[in-house]
C-alpha positions as CSV (number, residue, x, y, z in Angstrom):
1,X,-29.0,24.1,-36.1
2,X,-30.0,20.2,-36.3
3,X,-27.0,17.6,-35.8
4,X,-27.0,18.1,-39.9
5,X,-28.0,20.8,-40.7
6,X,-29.0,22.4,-44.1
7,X,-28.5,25.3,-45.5
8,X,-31.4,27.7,-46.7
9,X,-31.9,29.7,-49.6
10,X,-34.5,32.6,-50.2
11,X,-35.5,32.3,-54.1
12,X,-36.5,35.1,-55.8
13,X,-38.3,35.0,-59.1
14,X,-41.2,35.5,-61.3
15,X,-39.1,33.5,-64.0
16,X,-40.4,29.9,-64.5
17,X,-37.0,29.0,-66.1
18,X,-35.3,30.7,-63.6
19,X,-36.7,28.9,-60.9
20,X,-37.3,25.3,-62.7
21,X,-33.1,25.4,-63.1
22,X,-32.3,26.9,-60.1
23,X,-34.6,24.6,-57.7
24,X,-33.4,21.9,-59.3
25,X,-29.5,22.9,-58.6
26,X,-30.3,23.6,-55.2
27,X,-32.1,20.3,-54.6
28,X,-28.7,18.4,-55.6
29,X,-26.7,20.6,-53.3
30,X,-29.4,19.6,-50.5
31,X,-29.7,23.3,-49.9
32,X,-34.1,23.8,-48.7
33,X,-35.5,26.7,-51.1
34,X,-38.6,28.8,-50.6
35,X,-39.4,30.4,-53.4
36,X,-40.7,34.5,-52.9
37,X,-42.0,36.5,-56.2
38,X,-40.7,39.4,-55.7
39,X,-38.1,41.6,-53.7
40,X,-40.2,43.7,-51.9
41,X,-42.0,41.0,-50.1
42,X,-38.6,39.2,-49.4
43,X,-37.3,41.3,-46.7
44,X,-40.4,40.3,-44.5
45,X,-39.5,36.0,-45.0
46,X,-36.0,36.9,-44.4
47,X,-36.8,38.3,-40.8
48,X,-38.8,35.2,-39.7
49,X,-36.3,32.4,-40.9
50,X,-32.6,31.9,-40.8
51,X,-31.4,32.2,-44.8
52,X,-27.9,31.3,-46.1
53,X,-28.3,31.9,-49.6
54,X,-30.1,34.6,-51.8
55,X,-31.0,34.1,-55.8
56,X,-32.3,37.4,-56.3
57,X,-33.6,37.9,-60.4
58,X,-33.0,41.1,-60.6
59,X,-35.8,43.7,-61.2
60,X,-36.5,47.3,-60.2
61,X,-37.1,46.7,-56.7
62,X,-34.5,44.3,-55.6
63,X,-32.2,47.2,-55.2
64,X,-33.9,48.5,-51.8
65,X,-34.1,44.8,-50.7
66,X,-30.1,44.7,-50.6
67,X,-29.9,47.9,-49.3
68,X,-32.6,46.8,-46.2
69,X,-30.4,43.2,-45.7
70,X,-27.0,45.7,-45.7
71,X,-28.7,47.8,-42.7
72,X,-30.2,45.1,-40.8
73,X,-29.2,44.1,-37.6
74,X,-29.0,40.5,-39.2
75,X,-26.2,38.6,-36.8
76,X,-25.7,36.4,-40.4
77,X,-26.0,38.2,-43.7
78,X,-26.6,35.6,-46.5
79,X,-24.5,35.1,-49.6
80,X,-26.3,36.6,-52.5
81,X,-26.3,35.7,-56.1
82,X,-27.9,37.9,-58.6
83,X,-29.6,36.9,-61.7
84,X,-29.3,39.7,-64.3
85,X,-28.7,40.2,-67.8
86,X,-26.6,43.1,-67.0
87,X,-22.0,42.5,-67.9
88,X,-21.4,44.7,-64.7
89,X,-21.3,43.7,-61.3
90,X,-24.4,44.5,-58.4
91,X,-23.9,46.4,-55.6
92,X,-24.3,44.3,-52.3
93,X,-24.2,40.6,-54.4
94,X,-21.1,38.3,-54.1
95,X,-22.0,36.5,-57.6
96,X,-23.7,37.5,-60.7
97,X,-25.4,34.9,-62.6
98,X,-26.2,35.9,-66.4
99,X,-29.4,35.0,-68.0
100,X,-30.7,33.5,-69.6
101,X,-29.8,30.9,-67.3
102,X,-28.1,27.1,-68.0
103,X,-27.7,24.1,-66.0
104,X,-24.3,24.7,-66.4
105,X,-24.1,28.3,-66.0
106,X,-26.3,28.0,-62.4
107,X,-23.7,25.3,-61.9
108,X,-20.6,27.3,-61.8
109,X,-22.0,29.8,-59.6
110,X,-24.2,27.8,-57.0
111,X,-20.8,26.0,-56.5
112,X,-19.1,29.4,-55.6
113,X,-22.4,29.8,-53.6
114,X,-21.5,27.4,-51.7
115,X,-18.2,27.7,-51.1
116,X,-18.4,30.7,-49.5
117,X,-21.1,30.1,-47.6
118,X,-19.1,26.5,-45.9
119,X,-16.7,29.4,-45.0
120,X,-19.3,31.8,-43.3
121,X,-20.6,28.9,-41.3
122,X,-17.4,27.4,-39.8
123,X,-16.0,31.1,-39.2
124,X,-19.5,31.9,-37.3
125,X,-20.6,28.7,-35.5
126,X,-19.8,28.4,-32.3
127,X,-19.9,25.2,-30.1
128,X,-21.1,25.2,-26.6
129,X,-18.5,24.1,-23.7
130,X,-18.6,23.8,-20.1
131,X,-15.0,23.5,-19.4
132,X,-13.4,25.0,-16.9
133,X,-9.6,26.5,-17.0
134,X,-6.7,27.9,-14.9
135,X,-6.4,31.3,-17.1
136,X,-3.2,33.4,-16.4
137,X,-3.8,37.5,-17.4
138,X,-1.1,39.5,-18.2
139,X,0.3,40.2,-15.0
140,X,0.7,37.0,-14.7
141,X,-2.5,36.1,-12.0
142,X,-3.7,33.0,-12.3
143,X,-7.7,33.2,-12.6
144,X,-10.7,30.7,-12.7
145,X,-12.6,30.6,-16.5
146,X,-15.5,28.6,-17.5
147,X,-15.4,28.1,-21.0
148,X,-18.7,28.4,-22.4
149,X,-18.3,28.3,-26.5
150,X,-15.7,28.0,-28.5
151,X,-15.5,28.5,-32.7
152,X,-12.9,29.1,-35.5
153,X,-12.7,33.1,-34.5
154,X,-12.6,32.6,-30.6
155,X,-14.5,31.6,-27.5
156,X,-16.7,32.8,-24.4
157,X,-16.3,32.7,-21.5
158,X,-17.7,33.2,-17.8
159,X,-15.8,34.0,-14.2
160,X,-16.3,35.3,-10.9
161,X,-13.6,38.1,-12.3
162,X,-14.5,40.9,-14.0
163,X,-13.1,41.3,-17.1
164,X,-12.2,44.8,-19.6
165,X,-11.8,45.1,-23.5
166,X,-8.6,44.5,-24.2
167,X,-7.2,41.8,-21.3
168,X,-5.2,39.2,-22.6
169,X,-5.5,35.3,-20.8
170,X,-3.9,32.6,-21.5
171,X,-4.5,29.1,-21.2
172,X,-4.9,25.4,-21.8
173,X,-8.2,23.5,-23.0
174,X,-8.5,19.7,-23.3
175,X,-11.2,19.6,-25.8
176,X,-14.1,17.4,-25.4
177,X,-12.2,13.9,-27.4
178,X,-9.1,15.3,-28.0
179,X,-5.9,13.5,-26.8
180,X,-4.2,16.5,-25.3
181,X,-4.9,19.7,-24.4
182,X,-4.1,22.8,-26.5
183,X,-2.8,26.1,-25.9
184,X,-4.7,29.9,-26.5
185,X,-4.0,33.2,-26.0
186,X,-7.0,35.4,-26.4
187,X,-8.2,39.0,-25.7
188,X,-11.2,40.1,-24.3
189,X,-13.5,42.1,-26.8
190,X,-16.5,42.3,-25.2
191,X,-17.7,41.8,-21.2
192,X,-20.8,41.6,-19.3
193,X,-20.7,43.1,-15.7
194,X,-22.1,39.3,-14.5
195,X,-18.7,38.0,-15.5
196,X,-19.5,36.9,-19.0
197,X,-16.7,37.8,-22.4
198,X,-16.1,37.3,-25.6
199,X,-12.5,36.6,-26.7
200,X,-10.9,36.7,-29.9
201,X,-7.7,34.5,-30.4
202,X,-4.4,36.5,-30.6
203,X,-1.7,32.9,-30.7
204,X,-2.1,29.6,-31.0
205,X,0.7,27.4,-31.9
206,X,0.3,25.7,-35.6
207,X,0.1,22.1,-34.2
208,X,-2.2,23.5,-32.0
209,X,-4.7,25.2,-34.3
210,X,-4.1,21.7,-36.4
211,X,-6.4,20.1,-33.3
212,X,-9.0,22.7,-33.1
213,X,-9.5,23.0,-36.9
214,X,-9.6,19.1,-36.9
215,X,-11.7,19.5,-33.6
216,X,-14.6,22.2,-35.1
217,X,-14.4,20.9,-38.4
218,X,-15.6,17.5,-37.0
219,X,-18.9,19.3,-35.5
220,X,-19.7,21.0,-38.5
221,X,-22.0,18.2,-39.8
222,X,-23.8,19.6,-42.9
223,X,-26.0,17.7,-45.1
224,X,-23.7,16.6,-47.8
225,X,-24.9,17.6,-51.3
226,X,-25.8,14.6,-53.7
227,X,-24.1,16.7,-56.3
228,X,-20.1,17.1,-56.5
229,X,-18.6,20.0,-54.7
């Protein structure tokens, strides 16, 4: 990810209106667009490149290409809007997107594109750290923790200790600008036997997840659409 970074969408269409409308959408949403003719060469573009956002015009094969992005080991599975001229919903899309297709229809749902897609990325990112903490463990030791990440769902972290699914630490992190430090509980959900973890957050106290909201949302710099959100 740049310092602003963009967010990417696969196009997939044979459709020239389809594509004229949509490109241009996406253009005034600053979101980059490649544009693929079909689904079953998709899956192969989506391996080699970091996508946010799928248009998919539906057609016979664009079933197995959901099916391959549901079973991939993906670590981020895009937000998929279907183009279709069927009334019922698609199995592995978040929006449907009638045809034949407007400016204001592919309006409407680009927007709810979007939205949920700002949501993935802040819940997902993670920001790197190098902070280290006096961590207390629930029988109350005090132990030495580096810091290395943090994000919206939780942080890792490395120590000399070794560390099982399922401890609890607790401690106090002055984030890089922040006037004060703020207070996190966390548990353990996955370790390393080099002393590495990842921790989910179990409390932090509202004025205190005020700060790190404030704090992450401030590093999320994403290219700000020249249309309205």
């Amino acid at each position: 990810m740049t310092s602003e970074m963009a967010f990417e969408c696969l196009l997939i269409s044979r459709d020239p209106n389809v594509v004229c409308i949509m490109s241009k959408l996406l253009e005034n949403l600053s979101i980059t667009t490649d544009v693929c003719l079909s689904s079953s060469k998709a899956f192969e573009q989506l391996a080699d490149r970091s996508t946010d956002l799928i248009i998919v015009d539906w057609e016979d094969d664009s079933a197995d290409l959901m099916h391959k992005i549901q079973k991939s080991g993906l670590w981020h599975k895009p937000t998929v809007v279907a183009v279709s001229s069927r009334d019922f919903p698609i199995l592995g899309a978040h929006i449907l997107l009638r045809k034949p297709v407007t400016e204001v229809s592919g309006t409407v749902s680009l927007k709810a594109a979007y939205s949920k897609m700002l949501c993935d990325y802040r819940r997902h990112a993670r920001y790197a750290l190098m902070s280290s903490v006096q961590a207390t463990d629930a029988n109350h030791r005090s132990v030495n923790v580096t810091i290395t990440d943090i994000g919206d769902g939780g942080v890792g972290i490395v120590s000399k200790e070794e560390f099982s699914v399922g401890d609890v630490l607790c401690f106090r992190l002055l984030l890089p600008g922040a006037e004060r430090p703020i207070y996190l509980e966390a548990r353990v959900q996955w370790a390393r036997n080099y002393g590495a973890a990842g921790c989910e957050y179990l409390r932090i106290p509202p004025v205190d997840l005020n700060i790190l909201h404030d704090w992450l949302k401030s590093k999320a710099q994403i290219k700000k659409p020249m249309a309205d959100i």
